[in-house]
DSSP file (Angstrom, degrees, kcal/mol; ACC not computed):
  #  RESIDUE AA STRUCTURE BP1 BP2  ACC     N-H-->O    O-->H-N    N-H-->O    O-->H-N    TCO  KAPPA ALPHA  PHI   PSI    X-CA   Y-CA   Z-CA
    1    1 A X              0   0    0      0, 0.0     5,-0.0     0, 0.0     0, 0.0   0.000 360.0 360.0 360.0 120.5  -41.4    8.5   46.3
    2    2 A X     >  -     0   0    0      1,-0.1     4,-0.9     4,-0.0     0, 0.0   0.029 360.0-102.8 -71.5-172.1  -44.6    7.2   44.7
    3    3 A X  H  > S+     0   0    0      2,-0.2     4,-2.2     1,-0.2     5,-0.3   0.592 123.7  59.4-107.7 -25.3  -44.7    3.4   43.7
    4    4 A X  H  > S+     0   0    0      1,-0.2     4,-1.0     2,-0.2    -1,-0.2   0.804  94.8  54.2 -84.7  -8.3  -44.2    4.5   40.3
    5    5 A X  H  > S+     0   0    0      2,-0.2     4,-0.6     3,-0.1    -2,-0.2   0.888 115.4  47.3 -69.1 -67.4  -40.8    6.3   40.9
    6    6 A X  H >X S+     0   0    0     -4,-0.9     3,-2.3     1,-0.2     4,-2.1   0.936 107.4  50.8 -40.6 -56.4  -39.7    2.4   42.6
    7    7 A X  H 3X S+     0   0    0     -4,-2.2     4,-1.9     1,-0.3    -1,-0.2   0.928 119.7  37.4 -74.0 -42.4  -40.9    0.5   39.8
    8    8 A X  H 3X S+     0   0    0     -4,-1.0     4,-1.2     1,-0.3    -1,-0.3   0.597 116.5  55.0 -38.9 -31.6  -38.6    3.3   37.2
    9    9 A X  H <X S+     0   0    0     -3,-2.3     4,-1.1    -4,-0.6    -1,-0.3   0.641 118.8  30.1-132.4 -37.6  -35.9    3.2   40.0
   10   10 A X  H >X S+     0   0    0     -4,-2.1     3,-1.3     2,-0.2     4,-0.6   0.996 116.7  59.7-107.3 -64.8  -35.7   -1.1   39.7
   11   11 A X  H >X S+     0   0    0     -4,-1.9     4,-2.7     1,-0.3     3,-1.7   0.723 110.7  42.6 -85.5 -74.6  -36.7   -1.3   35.9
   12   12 A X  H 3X S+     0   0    0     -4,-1.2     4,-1.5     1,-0.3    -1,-0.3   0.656 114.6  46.8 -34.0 -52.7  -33.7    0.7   35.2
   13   13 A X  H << S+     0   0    0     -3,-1.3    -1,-0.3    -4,-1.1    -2,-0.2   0.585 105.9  54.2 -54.4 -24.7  -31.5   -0.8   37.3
   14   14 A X  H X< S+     0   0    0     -3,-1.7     3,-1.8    -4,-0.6    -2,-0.2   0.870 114.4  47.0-104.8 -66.5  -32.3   -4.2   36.4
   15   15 A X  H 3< S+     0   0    0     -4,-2.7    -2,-0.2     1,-0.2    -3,-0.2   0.551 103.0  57.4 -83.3  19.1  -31.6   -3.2   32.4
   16   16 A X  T 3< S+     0   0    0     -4,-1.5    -1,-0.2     2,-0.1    -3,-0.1   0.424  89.3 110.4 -86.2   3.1  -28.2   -1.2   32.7
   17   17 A X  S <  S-     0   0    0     -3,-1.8     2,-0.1     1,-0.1    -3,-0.0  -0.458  78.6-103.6 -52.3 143.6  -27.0   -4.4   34.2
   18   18 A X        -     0   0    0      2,-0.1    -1,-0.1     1,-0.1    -2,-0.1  -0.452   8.8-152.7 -25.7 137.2  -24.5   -6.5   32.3
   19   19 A X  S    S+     0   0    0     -2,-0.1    -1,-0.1     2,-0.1    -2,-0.0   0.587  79.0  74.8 -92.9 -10.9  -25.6   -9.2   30.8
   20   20 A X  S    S-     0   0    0      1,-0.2    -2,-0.1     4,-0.1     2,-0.1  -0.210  95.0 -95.2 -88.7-175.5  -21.8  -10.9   31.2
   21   21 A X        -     0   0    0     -2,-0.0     3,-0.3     1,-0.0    -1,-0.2  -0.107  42.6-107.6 -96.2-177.0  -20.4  -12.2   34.7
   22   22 A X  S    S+     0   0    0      1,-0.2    -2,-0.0    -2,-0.1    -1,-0.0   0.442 112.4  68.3-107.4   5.7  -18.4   -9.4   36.3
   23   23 A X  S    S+     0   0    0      2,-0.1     2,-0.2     0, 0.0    -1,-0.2   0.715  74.9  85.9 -79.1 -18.3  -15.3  -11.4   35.6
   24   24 A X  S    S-     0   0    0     -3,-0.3     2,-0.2     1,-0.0    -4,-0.1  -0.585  79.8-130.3 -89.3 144.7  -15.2  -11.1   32.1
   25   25 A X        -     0   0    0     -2,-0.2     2,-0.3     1,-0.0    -2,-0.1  -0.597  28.4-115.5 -74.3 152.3  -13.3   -7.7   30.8
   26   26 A X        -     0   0    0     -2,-0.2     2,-0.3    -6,-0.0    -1,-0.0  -0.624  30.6-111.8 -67.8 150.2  -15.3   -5.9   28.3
   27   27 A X        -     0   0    0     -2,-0.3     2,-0.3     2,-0.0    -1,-0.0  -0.731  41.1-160.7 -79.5 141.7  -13.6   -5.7   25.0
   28   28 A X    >   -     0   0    0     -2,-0.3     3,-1.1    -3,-0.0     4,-0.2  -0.951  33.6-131.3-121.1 149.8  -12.6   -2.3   24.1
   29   29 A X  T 3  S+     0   0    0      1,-0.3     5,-0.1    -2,-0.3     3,-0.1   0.528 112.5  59.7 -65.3 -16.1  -11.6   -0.2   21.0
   30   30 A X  T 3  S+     0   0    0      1,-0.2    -1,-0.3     3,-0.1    -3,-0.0   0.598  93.1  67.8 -90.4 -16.7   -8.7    0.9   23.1
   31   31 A X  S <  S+     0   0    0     -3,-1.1     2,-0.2     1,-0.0    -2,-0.2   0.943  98.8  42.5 -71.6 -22.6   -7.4   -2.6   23.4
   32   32 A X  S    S-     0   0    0     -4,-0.2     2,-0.7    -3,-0.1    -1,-0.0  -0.522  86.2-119.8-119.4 173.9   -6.4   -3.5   20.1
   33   33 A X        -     0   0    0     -2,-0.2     5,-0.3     2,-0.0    -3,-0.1  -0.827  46.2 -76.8-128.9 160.9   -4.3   -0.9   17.6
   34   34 A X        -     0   0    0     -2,-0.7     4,-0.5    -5,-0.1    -1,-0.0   0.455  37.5-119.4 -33.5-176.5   -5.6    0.2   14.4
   35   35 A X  S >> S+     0   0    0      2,-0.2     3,-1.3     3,-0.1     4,-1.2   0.870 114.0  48.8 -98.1 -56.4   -5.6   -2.1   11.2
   36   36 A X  T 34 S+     0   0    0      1,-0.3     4,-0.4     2,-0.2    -2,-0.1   0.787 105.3  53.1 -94.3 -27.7   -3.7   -0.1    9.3
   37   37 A X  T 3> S+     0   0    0      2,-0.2     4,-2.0     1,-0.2    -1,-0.3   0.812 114.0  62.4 -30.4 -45.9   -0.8    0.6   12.1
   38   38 A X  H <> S+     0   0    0     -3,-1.3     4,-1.0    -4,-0.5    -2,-0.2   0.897 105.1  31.0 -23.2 -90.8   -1.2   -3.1   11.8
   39   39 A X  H  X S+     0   0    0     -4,-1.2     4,-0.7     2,-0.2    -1,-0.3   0.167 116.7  58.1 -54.5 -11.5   -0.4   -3.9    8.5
   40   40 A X  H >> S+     0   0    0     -4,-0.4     4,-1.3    -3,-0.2     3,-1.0   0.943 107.7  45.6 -84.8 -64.5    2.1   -1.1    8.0
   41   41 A X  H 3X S+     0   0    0     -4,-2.0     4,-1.6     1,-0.3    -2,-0.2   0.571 111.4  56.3-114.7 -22.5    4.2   -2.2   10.7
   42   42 A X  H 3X S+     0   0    0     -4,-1.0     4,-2.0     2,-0.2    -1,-0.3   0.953 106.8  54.3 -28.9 -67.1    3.7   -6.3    9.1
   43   43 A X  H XX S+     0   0    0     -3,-1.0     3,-1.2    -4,-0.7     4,-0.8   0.971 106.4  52.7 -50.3 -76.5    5.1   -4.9    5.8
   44   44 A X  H 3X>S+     0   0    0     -4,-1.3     4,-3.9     1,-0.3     5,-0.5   0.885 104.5  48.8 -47.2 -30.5    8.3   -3.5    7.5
   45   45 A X  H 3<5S+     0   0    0     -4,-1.6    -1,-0.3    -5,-0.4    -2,-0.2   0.973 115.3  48.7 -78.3 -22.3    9.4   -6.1    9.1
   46   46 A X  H <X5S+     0   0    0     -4,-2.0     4,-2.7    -3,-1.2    -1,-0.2   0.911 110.8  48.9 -27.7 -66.6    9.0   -8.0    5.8
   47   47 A X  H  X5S+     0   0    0     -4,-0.8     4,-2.6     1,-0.3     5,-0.4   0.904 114.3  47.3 -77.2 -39.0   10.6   -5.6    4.0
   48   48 A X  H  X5S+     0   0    0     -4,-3.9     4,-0.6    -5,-0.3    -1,-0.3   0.703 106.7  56.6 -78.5   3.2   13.6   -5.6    6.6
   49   49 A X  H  ><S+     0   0    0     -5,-0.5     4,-1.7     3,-0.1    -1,-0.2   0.913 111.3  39.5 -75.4 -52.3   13.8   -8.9    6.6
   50   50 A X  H  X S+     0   0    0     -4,-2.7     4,-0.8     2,-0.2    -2,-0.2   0.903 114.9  54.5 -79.5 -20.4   14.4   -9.1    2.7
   51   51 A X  H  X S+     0   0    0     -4,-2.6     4,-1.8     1,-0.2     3,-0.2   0.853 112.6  46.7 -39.1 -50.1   16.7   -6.0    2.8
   52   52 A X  H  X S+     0   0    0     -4,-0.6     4,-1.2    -5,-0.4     3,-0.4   0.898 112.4  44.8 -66.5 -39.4   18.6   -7.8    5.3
   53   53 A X  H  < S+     0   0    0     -4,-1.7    -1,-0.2     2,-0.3    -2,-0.2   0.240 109.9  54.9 -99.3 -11.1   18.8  -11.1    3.7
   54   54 A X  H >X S+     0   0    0     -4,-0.8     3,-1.5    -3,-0.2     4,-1.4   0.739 107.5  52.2 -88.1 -35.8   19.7   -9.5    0.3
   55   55 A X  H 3X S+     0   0    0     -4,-1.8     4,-2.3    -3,-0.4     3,-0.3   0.810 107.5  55.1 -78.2 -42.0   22.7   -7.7    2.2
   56   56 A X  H 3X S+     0   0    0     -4,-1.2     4,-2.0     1,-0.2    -1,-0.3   0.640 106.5  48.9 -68.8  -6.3   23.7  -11.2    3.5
   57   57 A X  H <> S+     0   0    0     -3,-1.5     4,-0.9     2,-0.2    -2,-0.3   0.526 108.4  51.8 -98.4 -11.2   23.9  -12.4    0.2
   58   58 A X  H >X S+     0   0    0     -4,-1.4     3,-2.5    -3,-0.3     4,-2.3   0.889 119.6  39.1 -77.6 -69.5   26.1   -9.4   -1.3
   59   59 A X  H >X S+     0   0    0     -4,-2.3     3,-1.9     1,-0.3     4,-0.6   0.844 112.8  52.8 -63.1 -51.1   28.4  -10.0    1.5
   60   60 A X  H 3< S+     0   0    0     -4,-2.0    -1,-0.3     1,-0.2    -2,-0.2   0.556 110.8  52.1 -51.9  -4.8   28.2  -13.6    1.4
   61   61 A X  H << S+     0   0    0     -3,-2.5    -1,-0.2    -4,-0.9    -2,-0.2   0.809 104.0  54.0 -17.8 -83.0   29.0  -13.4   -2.2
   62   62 A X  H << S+     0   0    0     -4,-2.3    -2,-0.2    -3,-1.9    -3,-0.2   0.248 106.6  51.1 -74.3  -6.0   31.9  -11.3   -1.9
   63   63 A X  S  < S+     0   0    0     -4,-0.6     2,-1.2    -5,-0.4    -1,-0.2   0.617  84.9  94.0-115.8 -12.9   33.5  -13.4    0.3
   64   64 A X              0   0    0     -5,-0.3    -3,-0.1    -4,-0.2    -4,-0.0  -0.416 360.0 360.0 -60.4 107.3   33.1  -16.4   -1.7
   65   65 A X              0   0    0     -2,-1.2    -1,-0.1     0, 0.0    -4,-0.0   0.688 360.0 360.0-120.7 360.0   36.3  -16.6   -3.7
């Protein structure tokens, strides 16, 4: 291995390193789930919430006499 092969061989090594501590996780694309999965699945529970909460006022309603 010539001296210039080393110096390639270290160079390399030294920048594919992390610049973070080896404790921290990387953030990933896999960690979080989409925006729009997001936000649909925000809206339902909205919408069952007021669905529900209209259905307790029918019944509570009707039962008022």
């Amino acid at each position: 291995m010539s001296d210039a092969d080393i110096t390639r061989a270290t160079t390399d090594a030294v920048t594919t390193r992390s610049t973070r501590g080896t404790g921290e996780r990387t953030r990933n694309e896999e960690d979080r789930a989409p925006m729009g999965m997001t936000i649909r699945v925000f809206i339902y529970l909205v919408a069952v919430h007021f669905i529900v909460a209209f259905f307790f006022l029918i019944f509570w309603l009707a039962g008022a006499e």
